[in-house]
Structure formats: structure tokens, C-alpha cells
C-alpha positions in Angstrom: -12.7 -33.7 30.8 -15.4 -31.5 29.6 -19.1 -32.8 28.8 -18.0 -32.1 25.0 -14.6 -33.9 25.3 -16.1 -36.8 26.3 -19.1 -36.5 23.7 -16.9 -35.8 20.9 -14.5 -38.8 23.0 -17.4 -40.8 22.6 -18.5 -40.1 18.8 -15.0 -40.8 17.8 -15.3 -44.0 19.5 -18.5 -45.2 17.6 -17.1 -44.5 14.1 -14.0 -46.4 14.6 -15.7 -49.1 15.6 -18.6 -49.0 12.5 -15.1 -48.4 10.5 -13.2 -51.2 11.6 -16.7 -53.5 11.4 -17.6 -52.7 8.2 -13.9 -53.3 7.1 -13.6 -56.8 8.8 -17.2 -58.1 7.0 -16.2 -57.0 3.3 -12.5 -58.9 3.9 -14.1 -61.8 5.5 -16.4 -62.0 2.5 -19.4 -62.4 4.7 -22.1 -59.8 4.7 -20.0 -57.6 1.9 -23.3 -55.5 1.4 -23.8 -54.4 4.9 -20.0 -53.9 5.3 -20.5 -51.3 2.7 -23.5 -49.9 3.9 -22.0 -49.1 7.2 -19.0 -47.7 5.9 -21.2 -45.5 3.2 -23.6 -44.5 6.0 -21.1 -43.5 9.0 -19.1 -41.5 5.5 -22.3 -39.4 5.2 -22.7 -38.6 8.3 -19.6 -37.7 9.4 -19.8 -35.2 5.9 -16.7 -37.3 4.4 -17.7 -35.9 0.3 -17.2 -38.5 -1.8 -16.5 -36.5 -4.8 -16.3 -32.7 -4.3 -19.6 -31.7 -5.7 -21.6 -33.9 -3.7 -21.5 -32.9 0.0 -22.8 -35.2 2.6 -23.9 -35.7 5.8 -23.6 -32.6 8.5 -20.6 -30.9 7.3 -22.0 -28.6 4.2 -21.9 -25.6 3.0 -24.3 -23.2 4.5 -25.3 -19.6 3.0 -24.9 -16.7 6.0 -28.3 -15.5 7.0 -28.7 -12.2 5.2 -28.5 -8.9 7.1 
């Protein structure tokens, strides 16, 4: 594997598990607030747009330089 595979490997690896932590904290009923700040955090930075006209995190729109 690549340098990138294994970054993009690793990356993967990270959200899941903020996913699946956040998940477990708001159905356990423990901590519901910082189960849905993780989940709202790792959405913005992975650019997940919670409503169309709002883009988040890394994945937004970006003008061409001109020329």
C-alpha cells in the first residue's frame, strides 16, 4: 500500500470510530451532548452539508483562480 492508502486507510478508520462513539453515548443516554458534538464535528469536517446551502468542513466550493 501506498503512503496515501494507508493515510486515507487510516482517516477512514478514525471517523468510524468518532461515528460509532458518538452513536453508542446518545443510545446509552449518557453524555447525549458530546455524542452529538462528535457526530456534528467529524460531519463538518469530513464536508457532510447538512442542508445544501450550508457547506461545511473541507469539501466546498472553490472559485478557479482567474487567468
Amino acid at each position: 500500500m501506498k503512503a496515501e492508502q494507508i493515510q486515507a486507510l487510516m482517516a477512514g478508520l478514525v471517523v468510524l470510530a468518532a461515528i460509532v462513539a458518538g452513536t453508542v453515548l446518545i443510545l446509552s443516554g449518557h453524555d447525549t451532548y458530546i455524542g452529538i458534538g462528535l457526530i456534528v464535528i467529524v460531519a463538518g469536517y469530513l464536508g457532510i452539508d447538512l442542508v445544501p446551502w450550508i457547506p461545511l468542513g473541507r469539501n466546498q466550493k472553490r472559485k478557479p483562480p482567474p487567468g
